[in-house]
C-alpha positions in Angstrom: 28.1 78.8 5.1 27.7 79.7 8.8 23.8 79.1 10.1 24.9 80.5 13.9 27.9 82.1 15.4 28.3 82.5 19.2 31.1 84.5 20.4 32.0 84.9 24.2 28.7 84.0 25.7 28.4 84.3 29.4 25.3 84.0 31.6 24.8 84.1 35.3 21.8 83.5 37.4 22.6 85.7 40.2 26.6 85.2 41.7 26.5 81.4 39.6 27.7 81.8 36.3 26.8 79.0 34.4 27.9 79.7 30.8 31.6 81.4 31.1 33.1 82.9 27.5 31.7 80.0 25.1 32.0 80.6 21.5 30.9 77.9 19.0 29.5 78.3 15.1 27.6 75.7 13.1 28.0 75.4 9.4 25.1 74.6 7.3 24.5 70.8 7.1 26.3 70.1 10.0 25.1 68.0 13.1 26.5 69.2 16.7 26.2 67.1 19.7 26.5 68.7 22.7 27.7 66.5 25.2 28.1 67.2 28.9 27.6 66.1 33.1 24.2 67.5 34.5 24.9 71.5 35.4 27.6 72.0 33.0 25.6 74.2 31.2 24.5 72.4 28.3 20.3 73.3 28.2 21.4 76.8 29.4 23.3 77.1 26.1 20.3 76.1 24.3 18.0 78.0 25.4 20.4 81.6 24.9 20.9 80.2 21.4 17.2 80.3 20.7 16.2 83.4 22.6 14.5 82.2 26.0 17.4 82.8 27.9 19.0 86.5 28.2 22.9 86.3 27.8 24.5 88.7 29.8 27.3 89.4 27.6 28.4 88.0 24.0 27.0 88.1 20.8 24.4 86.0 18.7 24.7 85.5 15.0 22.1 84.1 12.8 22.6 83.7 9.1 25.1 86.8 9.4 22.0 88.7 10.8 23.0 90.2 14.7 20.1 88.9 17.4 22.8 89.9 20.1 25.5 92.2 20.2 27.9 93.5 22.3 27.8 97.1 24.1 30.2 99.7 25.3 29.8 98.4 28.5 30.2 95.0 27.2 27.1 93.6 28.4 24.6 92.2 25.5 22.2 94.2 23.4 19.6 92.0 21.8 17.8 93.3 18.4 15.0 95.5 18.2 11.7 92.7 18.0 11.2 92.8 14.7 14.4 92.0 14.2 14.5 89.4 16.9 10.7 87.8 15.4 12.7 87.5 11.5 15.7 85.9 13.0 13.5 83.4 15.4 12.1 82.1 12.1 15.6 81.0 11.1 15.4 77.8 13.8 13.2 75.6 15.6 13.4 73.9 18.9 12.1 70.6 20.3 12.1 70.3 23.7 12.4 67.3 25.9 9.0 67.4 27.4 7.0 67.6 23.9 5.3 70.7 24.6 2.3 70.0 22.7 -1.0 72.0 23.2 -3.1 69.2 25.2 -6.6 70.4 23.9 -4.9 70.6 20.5 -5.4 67.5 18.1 -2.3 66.3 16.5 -2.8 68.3 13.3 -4.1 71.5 14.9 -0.4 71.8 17.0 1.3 71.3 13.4 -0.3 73.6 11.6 -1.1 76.7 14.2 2.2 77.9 13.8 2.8 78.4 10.1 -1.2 79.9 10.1 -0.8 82.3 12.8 3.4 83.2 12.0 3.9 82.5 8.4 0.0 83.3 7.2 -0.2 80.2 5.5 -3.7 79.1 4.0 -5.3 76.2 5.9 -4.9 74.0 3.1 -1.2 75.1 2.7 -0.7 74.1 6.1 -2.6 71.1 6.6 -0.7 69.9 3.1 2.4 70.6 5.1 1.3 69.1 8.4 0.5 65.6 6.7 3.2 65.3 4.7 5.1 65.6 7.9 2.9 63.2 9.8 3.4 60.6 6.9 7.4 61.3 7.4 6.8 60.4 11.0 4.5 57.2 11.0 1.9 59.0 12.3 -1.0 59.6 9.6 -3.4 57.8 11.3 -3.3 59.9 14.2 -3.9 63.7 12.3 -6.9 63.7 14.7 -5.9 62.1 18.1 -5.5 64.0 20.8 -1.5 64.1 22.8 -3.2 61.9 25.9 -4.1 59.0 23.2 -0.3 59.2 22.2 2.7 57.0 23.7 5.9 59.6 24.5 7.4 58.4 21.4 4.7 59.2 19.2 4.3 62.9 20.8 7.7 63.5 20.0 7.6 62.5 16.6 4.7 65.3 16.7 6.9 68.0 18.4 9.5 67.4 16.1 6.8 67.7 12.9 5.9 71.0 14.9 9.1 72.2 14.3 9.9 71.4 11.1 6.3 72.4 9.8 8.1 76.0 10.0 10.9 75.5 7.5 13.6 76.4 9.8 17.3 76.6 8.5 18.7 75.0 12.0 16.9 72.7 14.4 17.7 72.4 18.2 17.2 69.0 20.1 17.3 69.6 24.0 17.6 66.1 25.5 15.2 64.5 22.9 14.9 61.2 24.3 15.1 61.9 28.1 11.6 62.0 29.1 11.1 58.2 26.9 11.2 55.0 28.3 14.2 52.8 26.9 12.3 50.9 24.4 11.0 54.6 23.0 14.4 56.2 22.9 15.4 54.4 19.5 12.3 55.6 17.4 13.1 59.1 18.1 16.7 58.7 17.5 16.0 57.1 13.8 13.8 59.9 13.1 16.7 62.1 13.9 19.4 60.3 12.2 16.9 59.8 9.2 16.9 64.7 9.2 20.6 64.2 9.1 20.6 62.0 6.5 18.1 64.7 4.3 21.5 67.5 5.5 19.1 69.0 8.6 21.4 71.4 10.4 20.7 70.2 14.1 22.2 70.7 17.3 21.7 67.8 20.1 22.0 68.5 23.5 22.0 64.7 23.9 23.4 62.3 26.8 23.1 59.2 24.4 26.7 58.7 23.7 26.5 56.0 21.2 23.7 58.0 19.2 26.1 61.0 19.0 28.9 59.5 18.1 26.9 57.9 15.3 25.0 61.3 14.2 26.9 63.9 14.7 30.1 65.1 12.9 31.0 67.5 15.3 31.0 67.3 19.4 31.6 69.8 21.9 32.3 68.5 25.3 31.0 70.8 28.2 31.7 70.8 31.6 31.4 74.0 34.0 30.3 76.0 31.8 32.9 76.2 29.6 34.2 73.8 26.6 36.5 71.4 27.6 37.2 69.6 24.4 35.7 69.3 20.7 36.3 67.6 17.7 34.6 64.9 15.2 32.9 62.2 16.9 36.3 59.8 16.9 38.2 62.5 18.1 36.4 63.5 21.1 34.5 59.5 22.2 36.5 57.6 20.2 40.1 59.5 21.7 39.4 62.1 24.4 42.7 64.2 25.4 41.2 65.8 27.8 41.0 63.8 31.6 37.6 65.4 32.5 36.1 64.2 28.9 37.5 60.7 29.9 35.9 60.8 33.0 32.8 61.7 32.0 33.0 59.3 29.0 34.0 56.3 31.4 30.6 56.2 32.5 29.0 55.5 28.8 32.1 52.8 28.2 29.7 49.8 27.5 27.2 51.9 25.4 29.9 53.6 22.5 
C-alpha cells in the first residue's frame, strides 16, 4: 500500500530552483534514505512533503487522500485546511534540532500534542507518553526539563513526540547532525530498533553506513533532482551513476 506519492514536484526560492520535477512514493513499511551533498535539495524535500514548504507545482498524495494538486495553470493547489489538518495527522517529523518546548518538562512536550490535536484524556496521554519514554530509556526523566538533557536524550524525546501521535509515516531530517559522535549511535539504534517494529520512515540522513544498514530503499539527490535510486547494495554498495560515486568516495572508510 502507498503511505505518500510525490509527482513532479518543483520549488523555487525566487530565480533558484531547488527541487526540479521529483517524483518519489513510499510503500507502507518501507524505510527511505535520502541521501545527498549539502544544497541538493534534500531538507527542502522534506519539508514540502510535510507541509512547511509551499511547492510551486506537483502534487502531494497521502494515503490516496490529495494535500496538493495540480491546476490549470499547472502551478499547485493545496487542500482546503481541514483537509490539510486530517492529512497532517497521517505523519510526524523529527527535526534535527529537537524542537522541544524549553519551559516544557519532558512529559508535558509528549503529551500536549495528542491533548490539544487528538483530545485525548490526560491519563490517555500520559499512559502513552511513558510507554514511549520507557521505549526510549528515558523513564526517569518524565519530569526533567530539555536543559538537564544530553542532545541524545532530547532526541530520543523529539522522537517520542512524534510517535506519541500515531502517525502512519515518520520523517527524520538529519537526526543525528546536531549530536556529538559518541551520541550519534543511540539515536541511530532507536531508529533501526522503529524499523525493526515496520515504522514507515524517511531519513534525510548523511550517515552512509547507517543507511545502507536501515534502509531498503535510497534515493540519491544532487541538484535538485534524483540522480540515482535503488536498495541499499544497489545504490552504496554499486553506484552507476559518476556523481553518486563521487559523492560516495567521500564516505569510502565509513560503508
Amino acid at each position: 500500500m502507498k503511505l505518500l506519492e510525490i509527482k513532479n514536484l518543483r520549488k523555487c526560492f525566487g530565480d533558484l530552483e531547488v527541487i526540479k520535477d521529483i517524483s518519489l512514493s513510499v510503500q507502507e513499511g518501507q524505510v527511505m534514505a535520502i541521501i545527498g551533498p549539502s544544497g541538493s535539495g534534500k531538507s527542502t524535500l522534506l519539508r514540502c512533503a510535510t507541509l512547511l514548504e509551499t511547492m510551486d507545482k506537483g502534487q502531494l498524495i497521502y494515503l490516496g487522500q490529495s494535500a496538493v494538486t495540480e491546476g490549470k495553470d499547472g502551478k499547485a493547489v493545496y487542500a482546503s485546511p481541514r483537509n490539510l489538518k486530517r492529512i497532517q495527522s497521517f505523519f510526524g517529523l523529527v527535526f534535527q534540532n529537537f524542537n522541544l518546548f524549553p519551559h516544557y518538562s519532558v512529559i508535558k512536550n509528549i503529551i500536549d500534542a495528542p491533548m490539544s490535536v487528538q483530545k485525548k484524556s490526560k491519563d490517555e496521554a500520559m499512559q502513552i507518553g511513558r510507554e514511549l519514554l520507557s521505549k526510549m530509556g528515558l523513564s526517569d526523566k518524565e519530569n526533567a526539563y530539555p536543559y538537564q538533557l544530553s542532545g541524545g536524550q532530547q532526541q530520543r524525546v523529539s522522537i517520542a513526540r512524534a510517535l506519541a501521535l500515531n502517525p502512519k509515516i515518520l520523517f527524520f531530517d538529519e537526526p543525528t547532525s546536531a549530536l556529538d559522535p559518541e551520541l550519534t549511535g543511540e539515536i541511530l539504534k532507536v531508529i533501526k530498533d522503529l524499523a525493526a517494529e515496520d515504522m514507515t520512515m524517511v531519513i534525510v540522513t548523511h550517515e552512509m553506513g547507517f543507511a545502507k544498514d536501515v534502509a531498503d530503499h535510497i534515493i540519491f539527490l544532487n541538484d535538485g533532482v534524483i540522480v540515482e535510486e535503488g536498495t541499499p547494495d544497489e545504490v552504496i554498495g554499486n553506484p552507476q551513476n559518476p556523481r553518486t560515486k563521487m559523492f560516495l568516495n567521500r564516505f569510502s572508510n565509513a560503508i
